[in-house]
N, C-alpha and C positions, 0 to 999 in steps of 0.2 A: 261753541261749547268746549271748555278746557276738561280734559280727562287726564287725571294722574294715575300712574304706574306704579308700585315702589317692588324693587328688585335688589337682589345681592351686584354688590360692585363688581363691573367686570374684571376681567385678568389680562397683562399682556404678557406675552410668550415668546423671546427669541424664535424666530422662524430661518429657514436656510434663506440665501438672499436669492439664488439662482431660480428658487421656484417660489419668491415672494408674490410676484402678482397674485398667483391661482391658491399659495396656501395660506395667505395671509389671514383668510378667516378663518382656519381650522383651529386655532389655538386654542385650548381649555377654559370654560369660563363656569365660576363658583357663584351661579344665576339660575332663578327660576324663572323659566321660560316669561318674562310676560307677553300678555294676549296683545297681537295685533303687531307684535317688535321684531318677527321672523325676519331674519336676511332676507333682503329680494333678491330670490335665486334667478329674475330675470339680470338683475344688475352684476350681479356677483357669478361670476362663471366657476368659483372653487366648492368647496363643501365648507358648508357654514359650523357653527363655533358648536364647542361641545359643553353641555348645563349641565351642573351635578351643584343641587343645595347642598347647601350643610344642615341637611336632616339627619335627628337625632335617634336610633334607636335601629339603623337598617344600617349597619356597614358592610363593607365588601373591598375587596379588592381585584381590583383586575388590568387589564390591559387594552388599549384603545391601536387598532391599528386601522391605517389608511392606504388605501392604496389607490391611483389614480394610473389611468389607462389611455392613454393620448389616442385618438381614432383619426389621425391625419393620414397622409401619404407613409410614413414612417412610423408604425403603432410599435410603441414604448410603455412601458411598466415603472414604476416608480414606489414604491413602500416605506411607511414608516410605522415606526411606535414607539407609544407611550405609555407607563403608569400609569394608573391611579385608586386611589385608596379614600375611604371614609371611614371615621371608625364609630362608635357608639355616640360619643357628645357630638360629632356630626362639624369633627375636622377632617379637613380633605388635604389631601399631597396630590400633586403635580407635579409631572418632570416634561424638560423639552420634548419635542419630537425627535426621536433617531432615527437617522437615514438608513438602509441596510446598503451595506457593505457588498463590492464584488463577492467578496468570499461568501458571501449567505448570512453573515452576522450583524447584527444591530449597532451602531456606535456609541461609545458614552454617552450620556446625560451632560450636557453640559452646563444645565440650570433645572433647580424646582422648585416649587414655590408649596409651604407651608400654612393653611388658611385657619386661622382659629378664632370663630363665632363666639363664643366664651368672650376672649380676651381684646376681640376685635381687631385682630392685626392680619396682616399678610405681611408674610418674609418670603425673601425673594432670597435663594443663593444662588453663588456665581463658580462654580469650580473649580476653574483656571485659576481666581486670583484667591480660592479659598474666602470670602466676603460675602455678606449678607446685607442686606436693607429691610428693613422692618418699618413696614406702612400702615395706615390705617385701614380697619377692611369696615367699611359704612355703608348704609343702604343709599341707595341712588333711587331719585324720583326722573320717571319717565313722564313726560307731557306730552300730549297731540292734539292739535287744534283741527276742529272743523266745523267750517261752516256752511251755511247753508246749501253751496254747491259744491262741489269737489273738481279738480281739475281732470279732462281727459286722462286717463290712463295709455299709454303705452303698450300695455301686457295686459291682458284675462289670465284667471287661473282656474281650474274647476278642480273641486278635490271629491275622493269618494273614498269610502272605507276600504279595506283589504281584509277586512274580520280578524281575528286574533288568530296567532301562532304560537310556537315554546322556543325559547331561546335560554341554553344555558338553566334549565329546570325554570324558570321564569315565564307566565302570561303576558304576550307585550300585546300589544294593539296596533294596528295598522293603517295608515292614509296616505295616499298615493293621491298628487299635487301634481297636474300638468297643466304648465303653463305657456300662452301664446303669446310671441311678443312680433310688434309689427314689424316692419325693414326700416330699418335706418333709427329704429329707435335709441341703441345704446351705440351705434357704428356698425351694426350688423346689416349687412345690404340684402342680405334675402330675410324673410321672414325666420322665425325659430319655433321649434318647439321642446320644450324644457321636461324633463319629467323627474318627480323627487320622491321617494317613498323612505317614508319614517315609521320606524319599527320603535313602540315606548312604553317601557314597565311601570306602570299605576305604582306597583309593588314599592319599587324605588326609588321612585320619580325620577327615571334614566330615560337620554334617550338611547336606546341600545342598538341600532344602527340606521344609517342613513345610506341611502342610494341615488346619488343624479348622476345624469345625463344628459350633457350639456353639447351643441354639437359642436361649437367654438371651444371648449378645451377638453372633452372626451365624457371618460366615465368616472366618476370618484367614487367611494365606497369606505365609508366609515364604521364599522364594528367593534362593540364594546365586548370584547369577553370575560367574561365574570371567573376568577381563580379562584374565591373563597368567598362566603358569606360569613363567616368570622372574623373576629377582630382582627384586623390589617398587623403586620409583623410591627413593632416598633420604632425599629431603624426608619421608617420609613419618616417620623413626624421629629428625629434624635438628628440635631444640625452637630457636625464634626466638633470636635471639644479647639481643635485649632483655627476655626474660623473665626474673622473678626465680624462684627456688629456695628449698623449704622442703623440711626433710630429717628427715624424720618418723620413719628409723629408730632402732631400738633404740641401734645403735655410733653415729650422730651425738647422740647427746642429753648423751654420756659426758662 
């Protein structure tokens, strides 16, 4: 039996390269969750990808920071953030991830991406060369076949509610995900056990924070903090008047 999915097309996100393995999936993506398409947080040891539709009528702006806690012989700290903003027609801004700084400070932006449902594009700019690319932004169909048996699994997972908390004047909802994965399944020579807790606003179809604990790369911890539920400042969606334009879609190529 074939089952289709259809979702907002993903996003990809310059990441730092030093901590690509573990952050590779943290990057923003302009997708409604679909059902059954979660990262497997047995397979994936980082903190999985952040969904924000371009739903119309709930904007906000805020700030997504992450920060990851090594639990090795050497326990280490790591932080970032990021923007992000929706505004009423239910375009969304994205910008890279900044690393903090010795000094305590965040580092530029050194890319973000522009998503506009309306017009169907995504721009992507680039800061350093001052440059943009303007792509098509289209719904992507997910497939998953199954049949009559399913293959062994590797990993169980059992999930149970957490009931609801307030985050940010916000009702989110709660489910805590621990999952078992056996030895030698992904290289791991002892058994694991994974635990993920997702905190998620109905209100704004956010997820507003995520928490694993993985014991192969520590603890990560995702939190979305909401600055305003008004319309996001403008600058935010306003590409520099000296940048140049590259038009990658299909109708500009003609």
């Amino acid at each position: 039996m074939i089952r289709h999915r259809a979702s907002w097309l993903v996003l990809s996100v310059a990441s730092l390269t030093v901590f690509a393995s573990l952050l590779s999936a943290q990057q923003p993506f302009a997708n409604t969750r679909p059902p059954g398409k979660n990262p497997d947080v047995a397979a994936m040891p980082g903190v999985e990808n952040m969904y924000v539709p371009p739903k119309s009528g709930q904007p906000f702006t805020a700030k997504s920071v992450v920060t990851w806690t090594r639990q090795d012989e050497s326990p280490s700290r790591v932080e970032f953030m990021s923007m992000v903003a929706r505004d009423s027609s239910g375009k969304i801004y994205f910008e890279n991830r900044r690393r903090l700084t010795e000094s305590g400070e965040f580092q530029p932006r050194s890319n973000f991406i522009i998503i506009d449902p309306k017009e169907e594009t995504r721009t992507t700019c680039y800061v350093a060369t001052k440059s943009c690319r303007i792509n098509a932004f289209l719904r992507a169909v997910y497939a998953k076949s199954q049949g009559d048996e399913e293959a062994p699994r590797a990993s169980s997972m059992v999930s149970a509610s957490l009931g609801t908390s307030v985050m940010d004047a916000l009702t989110v909802e709660g489910t805590r995900e621990t999952t078992s994965v056996a030895a030698g399944a992904y290289g791991n020579s002892k058994p694991l056990v994974i635990t993920r807790d997702l905190w998620r606003s109905p209100e704004l179809d956010l997820d507003m924070m995520i928490s694993k604990t993985d014991p192969r790369s520590g603890t990560f911890v995702r939190k979305l903090e909401i600055l305003s539920r008004n319309e996001p400042d403008p600058d935010y969606f306003t590409i520099p008047s000296d940048y140049t334009f590259l038009d990658n879609r299909p109708t500009a190529r003609k």
